[in-house]
N, C-alpha and C positions, 0 to 999 in steps of 0.2 A: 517427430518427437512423440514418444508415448506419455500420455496423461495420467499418470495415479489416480487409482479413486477411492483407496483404503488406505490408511493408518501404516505408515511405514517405521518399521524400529531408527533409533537412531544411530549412523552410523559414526564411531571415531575412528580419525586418525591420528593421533597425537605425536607431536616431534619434540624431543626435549634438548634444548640448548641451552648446556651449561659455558657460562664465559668464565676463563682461566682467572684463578683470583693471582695474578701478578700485576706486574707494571700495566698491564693493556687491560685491564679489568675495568669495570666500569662502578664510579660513584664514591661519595666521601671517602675520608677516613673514617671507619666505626666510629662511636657514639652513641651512650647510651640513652640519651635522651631523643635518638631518632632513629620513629618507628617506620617500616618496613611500607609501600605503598603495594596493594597486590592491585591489578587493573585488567581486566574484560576485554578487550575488542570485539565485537561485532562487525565486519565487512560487508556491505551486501556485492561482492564482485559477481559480480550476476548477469544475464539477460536482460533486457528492459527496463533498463538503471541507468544513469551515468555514471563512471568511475567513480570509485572511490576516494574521495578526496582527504587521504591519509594524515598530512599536516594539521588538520585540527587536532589530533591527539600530540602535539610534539610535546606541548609544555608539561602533561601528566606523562607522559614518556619519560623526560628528562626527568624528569621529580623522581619516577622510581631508579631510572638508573643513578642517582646520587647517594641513594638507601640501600647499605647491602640488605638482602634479603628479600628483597622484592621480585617482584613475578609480573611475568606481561605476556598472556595469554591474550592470543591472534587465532580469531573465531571467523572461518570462513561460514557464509549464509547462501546453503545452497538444499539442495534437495535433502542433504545426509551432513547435514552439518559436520565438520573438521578442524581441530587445531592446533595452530604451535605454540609453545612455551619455553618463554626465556625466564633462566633464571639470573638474580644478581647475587654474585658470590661477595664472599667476605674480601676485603680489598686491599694491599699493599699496604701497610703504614709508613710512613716517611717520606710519601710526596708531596710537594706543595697543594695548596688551593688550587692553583690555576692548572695544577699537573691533572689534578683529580675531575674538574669541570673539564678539560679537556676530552678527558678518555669518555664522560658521561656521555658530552655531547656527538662525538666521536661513533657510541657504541647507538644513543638513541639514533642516530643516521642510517646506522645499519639494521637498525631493530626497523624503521618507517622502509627502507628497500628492500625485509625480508617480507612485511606488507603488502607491500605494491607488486611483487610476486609470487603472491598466494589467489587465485581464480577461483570460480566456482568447477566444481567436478564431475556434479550431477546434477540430473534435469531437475529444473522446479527451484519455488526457496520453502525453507521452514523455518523460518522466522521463530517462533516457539520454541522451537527445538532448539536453534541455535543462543535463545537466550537460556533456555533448562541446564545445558553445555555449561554455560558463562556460568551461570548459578554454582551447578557444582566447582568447577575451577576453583572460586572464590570460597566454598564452602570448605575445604579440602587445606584451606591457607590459615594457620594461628597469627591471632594480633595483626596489629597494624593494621590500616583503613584500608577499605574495598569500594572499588570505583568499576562500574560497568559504562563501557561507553559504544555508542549505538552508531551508526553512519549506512543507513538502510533508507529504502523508499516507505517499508512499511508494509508494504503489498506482501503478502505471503500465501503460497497455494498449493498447500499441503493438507489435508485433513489432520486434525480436526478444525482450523481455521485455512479454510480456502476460499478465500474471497472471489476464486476464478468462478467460482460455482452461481454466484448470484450478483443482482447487479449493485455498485456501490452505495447507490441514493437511498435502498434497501435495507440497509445495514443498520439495527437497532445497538447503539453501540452499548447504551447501558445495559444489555443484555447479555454481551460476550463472556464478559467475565465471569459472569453466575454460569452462566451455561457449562465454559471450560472446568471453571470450579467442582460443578457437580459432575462434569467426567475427570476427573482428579488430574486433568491436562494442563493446571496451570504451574511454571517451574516454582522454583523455590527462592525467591532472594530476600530473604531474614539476613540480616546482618550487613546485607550490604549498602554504603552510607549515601551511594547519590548513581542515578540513572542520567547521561545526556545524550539524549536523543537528535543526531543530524540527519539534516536533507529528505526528513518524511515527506512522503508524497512526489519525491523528484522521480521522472522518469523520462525513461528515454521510448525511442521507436523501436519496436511497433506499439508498444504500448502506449495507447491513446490517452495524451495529458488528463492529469486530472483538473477539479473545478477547486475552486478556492474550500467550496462546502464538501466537497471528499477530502481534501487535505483538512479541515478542521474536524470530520469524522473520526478518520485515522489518527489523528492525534488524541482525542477522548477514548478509542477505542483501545489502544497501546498505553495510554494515562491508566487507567481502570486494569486493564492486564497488569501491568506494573505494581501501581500502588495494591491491586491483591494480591499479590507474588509477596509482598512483604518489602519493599521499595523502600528508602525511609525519603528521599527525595526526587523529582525527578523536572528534565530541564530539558526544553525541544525549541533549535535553534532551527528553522528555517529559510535564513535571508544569509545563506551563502553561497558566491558563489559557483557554478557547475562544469564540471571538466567534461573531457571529452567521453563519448560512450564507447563500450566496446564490441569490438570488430565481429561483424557477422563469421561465424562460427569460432570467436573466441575462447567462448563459454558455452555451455548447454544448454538448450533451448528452455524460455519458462512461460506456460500459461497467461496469455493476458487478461486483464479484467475491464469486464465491457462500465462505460463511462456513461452517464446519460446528461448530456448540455439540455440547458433550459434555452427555448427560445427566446423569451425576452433578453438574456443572457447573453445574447450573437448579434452582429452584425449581420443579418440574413442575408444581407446582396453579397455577401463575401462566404456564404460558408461552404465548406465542402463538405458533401455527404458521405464521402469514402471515407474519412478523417474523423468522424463525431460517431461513436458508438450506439448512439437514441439521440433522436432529438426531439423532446418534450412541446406542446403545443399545447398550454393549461390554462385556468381559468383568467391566467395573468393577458393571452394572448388570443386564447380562441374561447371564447365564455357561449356557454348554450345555455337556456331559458332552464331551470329547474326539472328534472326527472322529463325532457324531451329531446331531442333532436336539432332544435332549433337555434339557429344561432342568434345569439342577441342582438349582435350586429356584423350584417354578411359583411359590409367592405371592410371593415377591421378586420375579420378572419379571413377574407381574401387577399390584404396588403400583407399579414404576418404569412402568408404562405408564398408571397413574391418571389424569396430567396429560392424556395427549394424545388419550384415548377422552373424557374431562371436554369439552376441546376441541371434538373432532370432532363430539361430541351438542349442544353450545351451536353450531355450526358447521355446519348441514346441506350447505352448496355446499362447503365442503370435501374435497376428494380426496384421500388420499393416496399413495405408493409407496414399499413398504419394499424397501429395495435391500439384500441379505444380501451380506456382502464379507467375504472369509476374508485371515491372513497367505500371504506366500508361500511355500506349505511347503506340496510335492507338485505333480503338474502342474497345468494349470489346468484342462481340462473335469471332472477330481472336485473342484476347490475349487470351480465353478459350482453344478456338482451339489447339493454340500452345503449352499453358502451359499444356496441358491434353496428348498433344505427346511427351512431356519433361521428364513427369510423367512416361509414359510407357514406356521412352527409362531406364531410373532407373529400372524398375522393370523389364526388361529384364535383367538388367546386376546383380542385385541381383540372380534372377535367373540361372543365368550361374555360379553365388558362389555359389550355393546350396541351396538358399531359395524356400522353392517349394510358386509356382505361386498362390494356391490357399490362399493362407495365405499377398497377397499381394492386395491390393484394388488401383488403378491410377484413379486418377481425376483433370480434370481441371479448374482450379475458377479463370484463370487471375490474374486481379486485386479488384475483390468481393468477399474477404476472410477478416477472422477475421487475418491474419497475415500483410495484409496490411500496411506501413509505410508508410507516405504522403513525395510525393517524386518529387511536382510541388514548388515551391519559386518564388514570382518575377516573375512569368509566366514562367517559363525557369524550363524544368525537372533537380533536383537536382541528379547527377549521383550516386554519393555517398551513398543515398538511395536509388536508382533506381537499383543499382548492388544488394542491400540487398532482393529485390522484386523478383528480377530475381532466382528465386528457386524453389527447388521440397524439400518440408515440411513433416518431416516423422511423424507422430503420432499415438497415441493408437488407431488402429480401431475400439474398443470396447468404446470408452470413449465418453462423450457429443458433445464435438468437430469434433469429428468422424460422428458422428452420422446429426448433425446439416449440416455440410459440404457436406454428404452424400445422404441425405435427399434432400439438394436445390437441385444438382447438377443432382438428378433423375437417 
């Protein structure tokens, strides 16, 4: 799979499916006193997802198909966003209630299985884009209420938001939106009356899980996109739920985005290191003496490292790279400094458990790592983050991150 690393136009393909306004038509009898429902889908049918679990939209489904004049635009979320649009025509007059709920529910059936086979097409998502898509569709509709509704992980890796690019814990979210804002990248949704947002943060393999505190990232992060889009509402429902994912070479391959677990956070006799994207070792776990090397207390930083020398000895092809990363407080070449003699006081003491030394790589990146959390507020260092900086980061020596980290670092 090729990776993007610029700004891609957005591509459509739009299908329009008009239903015959006769007997098989779908929705009331007209009526003036009922306005038109226009409604958004968003899919993420994608890569490192699980399916998309379509049924939550049935009830706003049905609602429009009982409304002639309504519109249900089907927003596939992929590299070049894509979509179909049903429209509801003017209806039959002279059939019962129950004739009319019929054909609705009838047509919403068909409208949820034109869904379920619609895929992604091309590599990568763009999330952004596919909401800008939604935006216009809506834009484009007179009268009657506008409903965008979302069924994504949320992860998106496309520029100008590609989160493949740095690591989640990283991520300043109240920063997103100003920043897209000021590159005129955020869509448009003025007028539209409510956003609900499903299943952020669900993903599947190989995409390595998220933490509870990446999923409540991404939700502030898509919160703030939204409500500056022009949002008038917006509603993220997380506890449903998850279907099966799809099938290796289903869909087009997408970028994954590296996770970093807190140690205290794990069961370390149980973790696997091929499975955890970073695993943090911070003040909560491994505490050293103030602006030294020293650990405060060696057999507490010796028991929190049990899980991962356990590991390494069951794991002979295993490599790994402790990356020492300090808060931001002081210049950077003495936070290197330090954080790089932090690094090899760890991999001495691995090694006194039995890791041999050659299978262990020590580097120091300060505070110029992709693990970095912004940890200044108000001008005044935030300690709370500042304890989370203060660590020696273990990761796949063999993997991008490695490699990347490695690479600067010389």
């Amino acid at each position: 799979m090729t990776k993007r690393n610029s700004q891609r136009f957005l591509s459509l393909g739009t299908c329009i499916f008009f239903i015959v306004a006769m007997a098989a038509g779908c929705g009331t009898q007209n009526r003036k006193d009922s306005d038109p429902l226009h409604l958004a889908v968003i899919i993420g049918a994608h890569a490192n997802a699980p399916r998309a679990n379509t049924s939550v939209m049935y009830d706003e489904i049905l609602e429009a198909c009982t409304q002639s004049g309504s519109t249900i635009s089907i927003i596939v979320n992929d590299g070049a966003p894509y979509a179909s649009v049903v429209t509801v025509p003017e209806t039959k007059s002279g059939l019962s209630d129950e004739k009319y709920q019929a054909i609705a529910k009838e047509r919403t059936e068909q409208i949820l299985e034109l869904a379920d086979g619609m895929l992604a097409k091309t590599a990568e998502t763009d999330l952004l884009s596919a909401v800008s898509l939604a935006g216009r569709q809506l834009e484009a509709e007179d009268g009657g209420r506008k409903e965008l509704i979302i069924i994504d992980s949320g992860l998106t890796t496309t520029p100008p938001l590609d989160f493949s690019e740095s690591l989640l814990e990283g991520i300043a979210a109240e920063n997103v939106a100003e920043l897209l804002d000021g590159q005129r990248a955020l869509p448009d949704l003025q007028g539209i009356d409510s956003v609900r947002f499903f299943n952020i943060g669900d993903v599947a393999s190989p995409q390595s899980r998220l933490t509870e505190a990446n999923r409540k990232m991404l939700m502030e992060v898509w919160d703030k996109i939204l409500t500056r889009a022009g949002a008038k509402e917006i509603k993220f429902q997380t506890d449903l739920p998850l279907s099966t994912s799809y099938e290796e070479g289903q869909v087009p391959g997408v970028s994954t985005v590296a996770v970093m677990e807190r140690a205290s956070a794990l069961a370390l006799e149980e973790v696997d290191l091929k499975e955890v994207d970073a695993l943090s070792f911070d003040e909560e776990t491994i505490a050293f003496c103030p602006d030294t090397d020293e650990f405060v207390d060696r057999e507490a930083a010796k028991a929190a490292l049990e899980g991962a020398a356990a590991y390494m000895e069951q794991h002979p092809a295993f490599y790994a790279a402790l990356v020492g990363t300090t808060a931001k407080a002081g210049d950077l070449e003495s936070c290197i400094g330090l954080s790089k003699k932090r690094a090899e006081a760890v991999k001495r003491l691995l090694t006194e458990m039995g890791v041999d030394a050659a299978r262990l790589k020590a580097v120091g990146t300060g505070y110029d790592n992709p693990f970095y959390k912004e940890d200044w507020k108000d001008g005044k260092l935030d300690e709370t983050a500042a304890a989370q900086n203060r660590a020696v980061v273990l990761i796949d020596g063999s993997g991008e991150t490695a490699g990347r980290i490695l690479k600067k670092a010389g």
